[in-house]
ROKOLVEX-707239 format. One record per residue (C-alpha): residue number from 1; residue in one letter; z, x, y. Coordinates in Angstrom, 3 decimals. Layout:
N
<pt><seq>NUM</seq><type>a</type><Z>Z</Z><X>X</X><Y>Y</Y></pt>
...
// end
This chain:
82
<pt><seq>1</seq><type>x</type><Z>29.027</Z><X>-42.621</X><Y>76.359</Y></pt>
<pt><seq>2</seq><type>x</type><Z>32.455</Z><X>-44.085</X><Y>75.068</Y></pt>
<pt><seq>3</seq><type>x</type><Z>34.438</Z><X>-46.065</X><Y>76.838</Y></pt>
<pt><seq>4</seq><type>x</type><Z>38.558</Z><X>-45.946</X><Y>76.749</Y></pt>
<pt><seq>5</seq><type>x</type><Z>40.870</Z><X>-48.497</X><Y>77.590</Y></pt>
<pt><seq>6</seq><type>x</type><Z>44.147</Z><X>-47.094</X><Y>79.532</Y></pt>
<pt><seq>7</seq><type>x</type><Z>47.272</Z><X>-48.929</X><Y>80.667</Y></pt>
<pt><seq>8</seq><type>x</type><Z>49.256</Z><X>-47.852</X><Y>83.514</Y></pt>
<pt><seq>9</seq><type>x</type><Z>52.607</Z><X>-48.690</X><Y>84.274</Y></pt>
<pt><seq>10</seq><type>x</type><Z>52.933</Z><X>-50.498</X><Y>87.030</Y></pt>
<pt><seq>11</seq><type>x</type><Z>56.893</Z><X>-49.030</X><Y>87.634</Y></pt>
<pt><seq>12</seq><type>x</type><Z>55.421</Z><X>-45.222</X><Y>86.877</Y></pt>
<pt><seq>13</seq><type>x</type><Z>51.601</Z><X>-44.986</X><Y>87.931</Y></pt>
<pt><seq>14</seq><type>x</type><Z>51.276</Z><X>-41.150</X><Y>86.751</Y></pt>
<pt><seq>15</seq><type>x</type><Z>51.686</Z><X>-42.201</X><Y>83.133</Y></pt>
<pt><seq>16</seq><type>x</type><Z>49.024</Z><X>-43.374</X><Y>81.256</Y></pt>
<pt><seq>17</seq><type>x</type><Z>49.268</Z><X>-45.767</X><Y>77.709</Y></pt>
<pt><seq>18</seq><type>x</type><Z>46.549</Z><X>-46.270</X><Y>75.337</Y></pt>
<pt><seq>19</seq><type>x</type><Z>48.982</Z><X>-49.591</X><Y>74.400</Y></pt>
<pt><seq>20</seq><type>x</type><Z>49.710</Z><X>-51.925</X><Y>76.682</Y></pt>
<pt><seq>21</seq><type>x</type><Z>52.796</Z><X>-52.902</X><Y>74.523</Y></pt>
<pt><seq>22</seq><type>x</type><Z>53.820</Z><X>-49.823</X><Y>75.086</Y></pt>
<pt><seq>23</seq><type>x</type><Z>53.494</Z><X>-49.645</X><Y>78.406</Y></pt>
<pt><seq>24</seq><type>x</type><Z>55.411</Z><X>-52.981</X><Y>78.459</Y></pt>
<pt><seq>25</seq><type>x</type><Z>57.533</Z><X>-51.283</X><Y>77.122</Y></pt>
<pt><seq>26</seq><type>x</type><Z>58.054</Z><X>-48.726</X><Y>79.646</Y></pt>
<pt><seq>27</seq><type>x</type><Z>57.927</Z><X>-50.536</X><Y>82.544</Y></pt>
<pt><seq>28</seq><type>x</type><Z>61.281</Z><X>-52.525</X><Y>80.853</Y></pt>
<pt><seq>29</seq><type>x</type><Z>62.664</Z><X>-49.928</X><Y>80.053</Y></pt>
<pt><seq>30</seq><type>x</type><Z>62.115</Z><X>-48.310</X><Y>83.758</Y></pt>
<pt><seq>31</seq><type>x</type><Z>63.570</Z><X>-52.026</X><Y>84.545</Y></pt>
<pt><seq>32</seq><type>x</type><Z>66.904</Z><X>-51.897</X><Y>83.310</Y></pt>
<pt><seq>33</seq><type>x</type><Z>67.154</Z><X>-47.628</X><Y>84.461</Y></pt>
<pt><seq>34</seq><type>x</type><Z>66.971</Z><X>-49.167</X><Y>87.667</Y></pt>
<pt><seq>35</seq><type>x</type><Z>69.685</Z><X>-52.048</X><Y>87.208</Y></pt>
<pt><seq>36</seq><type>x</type><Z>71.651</Z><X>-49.783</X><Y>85.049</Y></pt>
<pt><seq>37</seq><type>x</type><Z>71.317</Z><X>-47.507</X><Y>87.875</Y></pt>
<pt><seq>38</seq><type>x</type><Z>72.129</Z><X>-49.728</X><Y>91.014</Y></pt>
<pt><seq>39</seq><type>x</type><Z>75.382</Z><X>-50.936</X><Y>88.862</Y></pt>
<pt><seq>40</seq><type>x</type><Z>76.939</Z><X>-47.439</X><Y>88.264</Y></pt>
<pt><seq>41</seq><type>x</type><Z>76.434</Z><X>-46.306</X><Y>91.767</Y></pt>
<pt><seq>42</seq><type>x</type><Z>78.540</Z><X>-49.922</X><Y>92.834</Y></pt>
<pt><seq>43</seq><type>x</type><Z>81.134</Z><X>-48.791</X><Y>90.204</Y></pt>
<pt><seq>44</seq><type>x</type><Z>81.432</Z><X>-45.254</X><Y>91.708</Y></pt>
<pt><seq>45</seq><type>x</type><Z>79.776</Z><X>-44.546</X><Y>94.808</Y></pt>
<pt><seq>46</seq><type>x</type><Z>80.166</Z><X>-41.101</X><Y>95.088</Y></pt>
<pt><seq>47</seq><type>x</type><Z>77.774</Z><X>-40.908</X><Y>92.050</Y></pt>
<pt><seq>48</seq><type>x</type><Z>74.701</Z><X>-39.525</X><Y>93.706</Y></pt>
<pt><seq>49</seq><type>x</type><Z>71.852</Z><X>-41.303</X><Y>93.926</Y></pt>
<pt><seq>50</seq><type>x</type><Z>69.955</Z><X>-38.552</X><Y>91.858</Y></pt>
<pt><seq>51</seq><type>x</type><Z>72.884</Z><X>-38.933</X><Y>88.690</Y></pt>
<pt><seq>52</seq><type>x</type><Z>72.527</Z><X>-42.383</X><Y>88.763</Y></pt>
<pt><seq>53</seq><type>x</type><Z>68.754</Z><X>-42.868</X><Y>88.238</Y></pt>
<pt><seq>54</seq><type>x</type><Z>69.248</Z><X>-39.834</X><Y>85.407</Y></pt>
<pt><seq>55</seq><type>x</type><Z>72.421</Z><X>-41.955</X><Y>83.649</Y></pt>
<pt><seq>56</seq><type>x</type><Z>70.220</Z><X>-45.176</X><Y>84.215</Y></pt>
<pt><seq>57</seq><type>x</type><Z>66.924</Z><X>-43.939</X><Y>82.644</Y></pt>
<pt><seq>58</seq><type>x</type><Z>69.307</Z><X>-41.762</X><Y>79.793</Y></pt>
<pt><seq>59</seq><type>x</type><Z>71.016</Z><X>-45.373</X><Y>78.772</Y></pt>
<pt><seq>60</seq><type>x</type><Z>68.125</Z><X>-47.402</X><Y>79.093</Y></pt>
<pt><seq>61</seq><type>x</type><Z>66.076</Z><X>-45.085</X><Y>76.995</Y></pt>
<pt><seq>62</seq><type>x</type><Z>69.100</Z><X>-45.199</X><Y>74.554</Y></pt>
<pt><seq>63</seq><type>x</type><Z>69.978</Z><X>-48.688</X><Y>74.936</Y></pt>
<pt><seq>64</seq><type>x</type><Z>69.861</Z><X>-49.748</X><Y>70.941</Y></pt>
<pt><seq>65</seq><type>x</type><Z>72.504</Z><X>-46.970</X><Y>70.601</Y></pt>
<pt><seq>66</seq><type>x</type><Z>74.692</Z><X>-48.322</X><Y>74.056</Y></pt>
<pt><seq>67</seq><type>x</type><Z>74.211</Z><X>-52.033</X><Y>72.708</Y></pt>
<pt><seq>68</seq><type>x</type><Z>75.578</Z><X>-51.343</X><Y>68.682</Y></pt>
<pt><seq>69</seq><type>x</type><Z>78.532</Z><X>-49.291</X><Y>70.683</Y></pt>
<pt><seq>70</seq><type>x</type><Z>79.017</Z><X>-52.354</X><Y>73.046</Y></pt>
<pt><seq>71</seq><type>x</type><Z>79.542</Z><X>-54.161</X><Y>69.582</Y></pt>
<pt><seq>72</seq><type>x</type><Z>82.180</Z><X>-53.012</X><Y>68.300</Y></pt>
<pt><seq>73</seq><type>x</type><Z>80.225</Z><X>-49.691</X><Y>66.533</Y></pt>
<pt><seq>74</seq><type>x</type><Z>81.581</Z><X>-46.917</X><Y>68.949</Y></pt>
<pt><seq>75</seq><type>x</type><Z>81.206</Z><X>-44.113</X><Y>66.970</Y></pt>
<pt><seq>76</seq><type>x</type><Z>76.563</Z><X>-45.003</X><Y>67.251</Y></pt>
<pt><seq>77</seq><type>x</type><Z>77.347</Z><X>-43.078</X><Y>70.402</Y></pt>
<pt><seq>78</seq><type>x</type><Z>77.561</Z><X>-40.132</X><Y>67.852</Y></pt>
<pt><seq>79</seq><type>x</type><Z>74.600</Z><X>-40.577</X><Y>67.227</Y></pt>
<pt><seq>80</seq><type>x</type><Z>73.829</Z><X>-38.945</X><Y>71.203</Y></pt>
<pt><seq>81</seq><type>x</type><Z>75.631</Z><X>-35.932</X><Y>71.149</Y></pt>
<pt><seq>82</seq><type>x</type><Z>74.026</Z><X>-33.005</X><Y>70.506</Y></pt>
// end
């Protein structure tokens, strides 16, 4: 019988990791959707609650891209559209 080691994130249950750095990893990154989240519904609220988790978890999963736009490299966001 073999035995497998699974990581859950703590932020997402239903997923499962075979890393725990990765799941680290998600659980940050399910972190900052939140923040990222919380801050663009303050900046508009008639963003939905629905949009903003969506734009939250899109930038955070993106966030190398937002942060070498941020400095001074605007045209990385290129590197986004489709």
């Amino acid at each position: 019988m073999a035995v497998e080691v699974v990581y859950r994130s703590s932020r997402d249950p239903g997923n499962l990791f075979m890393d725990k750095a990765e799941a680290d990893r998600h659980d940050k990154m399910l972190e900052l959707a939140e923040l990222l989240a919380g801050v663009l519904q303050r900046a508009d609220p008639a963003l939905g609650e629905q949009q903003a988790e969506e734009l939250g978890i899109y930038m955070a999963r993106h966030r190398e891209v937002f942060a070498r736009a941020f400095r001074n490299q605007p045209e990385a966001l290129l590197e986004l559209a489709p």
